[in-house]
N, C-alpha and C positions, 0 to 999 in steps of 0.2 A: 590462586594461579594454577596447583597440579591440580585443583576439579574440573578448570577451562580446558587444559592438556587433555586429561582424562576422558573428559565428554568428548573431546574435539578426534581423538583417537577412536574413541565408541563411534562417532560419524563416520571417519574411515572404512572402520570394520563393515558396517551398517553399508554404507555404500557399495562398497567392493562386494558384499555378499549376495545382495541387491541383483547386481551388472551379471555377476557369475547364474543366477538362479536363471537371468533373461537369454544368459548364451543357454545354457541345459536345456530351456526350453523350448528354444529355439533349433536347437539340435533334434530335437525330440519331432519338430513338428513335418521337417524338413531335411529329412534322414537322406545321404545319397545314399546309391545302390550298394555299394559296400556293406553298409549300415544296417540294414532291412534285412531283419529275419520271417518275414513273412509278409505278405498285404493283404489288409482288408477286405470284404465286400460287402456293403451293407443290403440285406435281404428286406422289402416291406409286402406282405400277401394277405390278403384276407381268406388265412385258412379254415378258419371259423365265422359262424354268422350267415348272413342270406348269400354272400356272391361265392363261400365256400367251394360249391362246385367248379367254381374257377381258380380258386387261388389255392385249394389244396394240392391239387396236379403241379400248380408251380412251385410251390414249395415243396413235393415230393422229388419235382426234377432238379434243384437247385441242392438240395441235402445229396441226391444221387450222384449227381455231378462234382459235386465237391469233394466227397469219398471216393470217388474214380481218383481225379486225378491228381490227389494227395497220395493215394496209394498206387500210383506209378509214379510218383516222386515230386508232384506238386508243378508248377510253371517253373521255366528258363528265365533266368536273369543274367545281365554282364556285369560282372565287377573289375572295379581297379585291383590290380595286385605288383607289389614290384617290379616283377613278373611281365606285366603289361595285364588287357583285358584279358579273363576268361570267362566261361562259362561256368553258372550253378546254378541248383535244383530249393525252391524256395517252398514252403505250402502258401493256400490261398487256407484264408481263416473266413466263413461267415459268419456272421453277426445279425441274426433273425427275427424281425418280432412279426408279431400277427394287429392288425387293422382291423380285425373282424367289418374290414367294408364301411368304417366307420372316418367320415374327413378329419375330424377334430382328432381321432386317435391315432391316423396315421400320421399327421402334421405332428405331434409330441414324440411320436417315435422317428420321423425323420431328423426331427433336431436331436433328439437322441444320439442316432447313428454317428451327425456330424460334430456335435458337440465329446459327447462323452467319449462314447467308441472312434470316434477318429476316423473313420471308413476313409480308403479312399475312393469309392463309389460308390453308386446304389442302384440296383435293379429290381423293376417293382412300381407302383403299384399295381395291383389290382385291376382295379376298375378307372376309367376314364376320370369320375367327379374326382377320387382321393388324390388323379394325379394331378390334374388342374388347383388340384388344393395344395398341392406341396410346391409350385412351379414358384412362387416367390421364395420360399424357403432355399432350396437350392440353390435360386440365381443370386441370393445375397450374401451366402456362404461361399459361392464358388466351386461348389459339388457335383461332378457329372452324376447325371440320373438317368437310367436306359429304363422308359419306361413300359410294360406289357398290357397297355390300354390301347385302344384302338382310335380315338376322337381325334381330328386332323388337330384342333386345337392346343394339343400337346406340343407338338413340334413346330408349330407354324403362327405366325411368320416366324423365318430362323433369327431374323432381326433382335427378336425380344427372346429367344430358344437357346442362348447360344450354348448355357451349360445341359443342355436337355435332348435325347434322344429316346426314340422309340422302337420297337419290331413287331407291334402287330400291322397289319396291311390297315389302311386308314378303313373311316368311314368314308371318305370320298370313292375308294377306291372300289370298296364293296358295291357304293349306288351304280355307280358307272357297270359294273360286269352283269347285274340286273337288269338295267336296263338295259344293257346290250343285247341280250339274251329276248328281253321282250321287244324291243325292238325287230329281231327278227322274227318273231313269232308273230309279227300283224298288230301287237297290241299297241293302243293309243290311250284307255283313260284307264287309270287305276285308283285306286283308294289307299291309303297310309295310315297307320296305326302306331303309333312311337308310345315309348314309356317315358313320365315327366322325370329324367335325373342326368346327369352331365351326358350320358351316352347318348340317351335316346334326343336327347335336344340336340347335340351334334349332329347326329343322322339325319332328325328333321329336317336340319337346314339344309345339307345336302340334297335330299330327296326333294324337295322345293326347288335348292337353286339350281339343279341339272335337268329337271324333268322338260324345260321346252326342249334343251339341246339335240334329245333324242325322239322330240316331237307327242311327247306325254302331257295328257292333263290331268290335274290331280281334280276329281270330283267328291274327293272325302276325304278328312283332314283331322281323324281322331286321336285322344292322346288318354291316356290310363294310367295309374299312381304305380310303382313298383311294390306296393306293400296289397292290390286292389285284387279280389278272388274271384271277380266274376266281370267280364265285358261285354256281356250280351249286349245292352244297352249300346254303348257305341257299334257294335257288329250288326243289331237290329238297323242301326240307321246306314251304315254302308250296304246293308243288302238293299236296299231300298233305293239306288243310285245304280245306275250304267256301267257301273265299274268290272272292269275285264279281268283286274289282277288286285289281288291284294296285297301289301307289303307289311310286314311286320318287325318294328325293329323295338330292340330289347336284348337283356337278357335271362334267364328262365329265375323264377318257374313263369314271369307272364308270359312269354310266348306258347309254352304249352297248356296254359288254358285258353288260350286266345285262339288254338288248333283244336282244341276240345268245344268251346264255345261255338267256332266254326261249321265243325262236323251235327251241333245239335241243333243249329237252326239252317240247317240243309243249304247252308252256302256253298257253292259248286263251283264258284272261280279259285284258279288254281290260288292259292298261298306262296309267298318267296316269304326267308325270313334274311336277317342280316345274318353275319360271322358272329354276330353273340350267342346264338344256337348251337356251334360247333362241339358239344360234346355229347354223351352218351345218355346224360340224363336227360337231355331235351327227350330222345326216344323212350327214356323209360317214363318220366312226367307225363308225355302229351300221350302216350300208348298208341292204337290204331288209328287215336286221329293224327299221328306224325307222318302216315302212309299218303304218298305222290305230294309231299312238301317237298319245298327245293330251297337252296339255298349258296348265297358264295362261299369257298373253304379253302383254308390250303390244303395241299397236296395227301400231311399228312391222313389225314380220314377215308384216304382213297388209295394209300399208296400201293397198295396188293394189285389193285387194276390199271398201275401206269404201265410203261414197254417198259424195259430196260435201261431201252436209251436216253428217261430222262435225267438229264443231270442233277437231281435232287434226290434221286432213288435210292442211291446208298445210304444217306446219311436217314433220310425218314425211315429205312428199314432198320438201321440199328438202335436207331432212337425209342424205334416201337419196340421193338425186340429187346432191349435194354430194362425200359420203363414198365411193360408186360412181364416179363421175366421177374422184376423184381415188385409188381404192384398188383397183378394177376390180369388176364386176358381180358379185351375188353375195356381198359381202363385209360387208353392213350388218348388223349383229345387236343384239341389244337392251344388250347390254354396251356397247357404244360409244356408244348412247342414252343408256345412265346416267350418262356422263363430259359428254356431249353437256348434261344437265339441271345436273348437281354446277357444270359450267363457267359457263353461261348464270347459272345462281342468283348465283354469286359475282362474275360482274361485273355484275347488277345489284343487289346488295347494296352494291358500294363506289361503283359509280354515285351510287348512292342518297345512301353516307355521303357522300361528295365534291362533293352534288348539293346538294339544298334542307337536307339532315342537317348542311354542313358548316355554313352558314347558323346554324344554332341551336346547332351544340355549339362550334363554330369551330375543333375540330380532326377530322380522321379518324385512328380508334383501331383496334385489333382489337374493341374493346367496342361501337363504334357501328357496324361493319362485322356484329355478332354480330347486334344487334339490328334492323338492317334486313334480317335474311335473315328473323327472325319476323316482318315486316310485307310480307314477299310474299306477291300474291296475285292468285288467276287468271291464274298463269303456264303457257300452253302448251307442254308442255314435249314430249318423247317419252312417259314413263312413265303420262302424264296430265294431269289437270290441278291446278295446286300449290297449294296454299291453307294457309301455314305460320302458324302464331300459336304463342305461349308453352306451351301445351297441348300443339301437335301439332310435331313435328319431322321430319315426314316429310312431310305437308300432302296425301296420295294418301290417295283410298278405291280399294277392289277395284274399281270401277268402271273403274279405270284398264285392266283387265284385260280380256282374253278368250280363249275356249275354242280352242286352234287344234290341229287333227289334221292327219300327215302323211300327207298324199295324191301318190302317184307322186312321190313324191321329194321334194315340196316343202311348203310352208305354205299349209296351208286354213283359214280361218273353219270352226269346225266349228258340223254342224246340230244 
């Protein structure tokens, strides 16, 4: 009879310690603002590997940004206090791995983030395929992710999007301002060149489904491997075709052999390439054959020759001026811009929740972190300017964009 007591006591303790371990954890997972000594961000870039040229820059402005504003005392939060609400000064912690460009290794590192590290967000990836790779991940965890790829795919439909935002200006967005452009120029057939990997299959589509709207026919319809060193073969058979304009979508190094390839079998229609070109190396890869290419860009790679007056000009001059200062001249590209927007977004979104949000929900969640990134608006960003709601998840019109041709070696506003 006292071993039935005994045991039956042992259940008590066993239970009760049980319940207690689920409240702890529960505390833990679901901290209100009071609570929170600092918030997460979970970082994913392919700083290393082939898409390096693009995910170094974002990860250098992501580490920059996070030393900024940790050392002017980190983001603004509202806490409860007897008192009533005040204000305080919180750090933002990142949490970084590298993808090297790789789907299967950013997919273990984004469960990572969300499993182990706890983020309350993620900014990141890379490239279009690794984000199209993590979009189940996220949605079944409940994780915002602002992603710095470009494929309309990412964000759309918002129906199936809902934990998922972006800030590069889409693919769609890019074909439309090319064609606009050639459109005015008289031209009517062009040829297309896409690389086979989540980017450049998004672009295709695009570049097919838009081309009657602006009265284009596509008369060559080539496609190249990302790992592929030589295109002649496909450029020998577009030269070979009526074609007025070329399009090139990728990004490097195939676009700049595909502008080298170009220049050695004396093709003489002009070249557009997509916004996956937007950096410094495309000029140093493709060398003199980059000279009178053109392509869509934002603002930043041109901001020296905007007026004053545009409203984006302060912020892409500090940012250059910021990024240059500490990474050496020459070094700014619009890839770093898009880590630059994905960053900013995300801490004013937990600004936000931790701010008048925490106020009415009384805690900060991933959910109400989700939902104050849909309620940014007229944020200047790099890429343009942000106007995010339930509908849009990308919040950029083509407007964000402009025409910029290489002239002697560098970025020109084209006329």
């Amino acid at each position: 009879m006292k071993n039935k007591q005994r045991n039956s006591a042992i259940r008590v303790v066993l239970i009760l310690a049980t319940a207690l371990s689920f409240v702890l954890v529960g505390t833990q997972c679901t901290k209100k603002p009071k609570e929170r000594e600092m918030y997460k961000i979970g970082a994913i870039f392919a700083s290393t590997g082939p898409a390096s040229m693009l995910g170094l820059p974002e990860k250098n402005t992501v580490e920059m940004l996070e030393e900024t504003i940790n050392a002017n005392g980190g983001i603004t939060i509202r806490i409860q206090t007897t008192k009533g609400w005040v204000d305080r000064e919180v750090p933002i912690k990142v949490i970084m791995y590298d993808t090297e460009g790789d789907s299967t290794k950013t997919v273990t590192a984004t469960k990572k983030l969300i499993e182990s590290d706890q983020v309350d967000l993620i900014v990141g990836p890379t490239t279009s395929g690794a984000s199209l790779a993590i979009l189940d991940v996220v949605t079944e965890a409940e994780v915002p992710l602002i992603s710095c790829a470009a494929s309309v795919k990412i964000v759309e439909p918002v129906s199936e999007r809902y934990w998922v935002f972006k800030t590069p200006q889409t693919d769609t967005m890019a074909v439309e301002k090319i064609y606009e452009t050639l459109k005015v120029k008289g031209i009517k057939k062009i040829a297309i060149i896409t690389v086979s990997d989540g980017y450049g299959d998004s672009g295709r589509v695009e570049l097919r489904r838009l081309a009657s709207d602006y009265g284009l026919t596509i008369v060559a319809d080539e496609r190249y491997g990302g790992k592929d060193t030589d295109m002649s073969a496909q450029l020998t058979k577009i030269k070979g075709t009526d074609a007025e304009a070329l399009i090139c979508w990728g990004t490097n190094p195939g676009p700049a052999l595909i502008a080298k390839n170009r220049k050695q079998l004396g093709i003489t229609i002009p070249l557009y390439n997509s916004h996956g070109v937007a950096s410094p190396k495309f000029i140093e890869l493709a060398g003199g054959a980059a000279e009178g290419t053109f392509l869509p860009a934002g603002k930043l790679l041109v901001v020296d020759q905007l007026p004053a007056s545009d409203p984006q000009k302060d912020v892409l001059s500090k940012y250059k001026a910021d990024y240059e200062g500490r990474f050496g001249l020459g070094t700014v590209n619009t890839f770093g811009g898009h880590a630059y927007d994905a960053f900013m977004v995300a801490v004013m979104a937990i600004e936000n929740a931790a701010g008048e949000g925490a106020k009415k929900a009384g805690e900060v969640t991933r959910a109400t972190i989700r939902d104050e990134i849909e309620n940014i608006k007229g944020f200047y960003g790099t890429g343009g300017i942000f106007n995010f709601s339930p509908e849009d998840h990308n919040g950029l019109t083509k407007d964000g964009f402009v025409m910029v041709e290489i002239k002697n070696g560098t970025w020109s506003l084209a006329e």
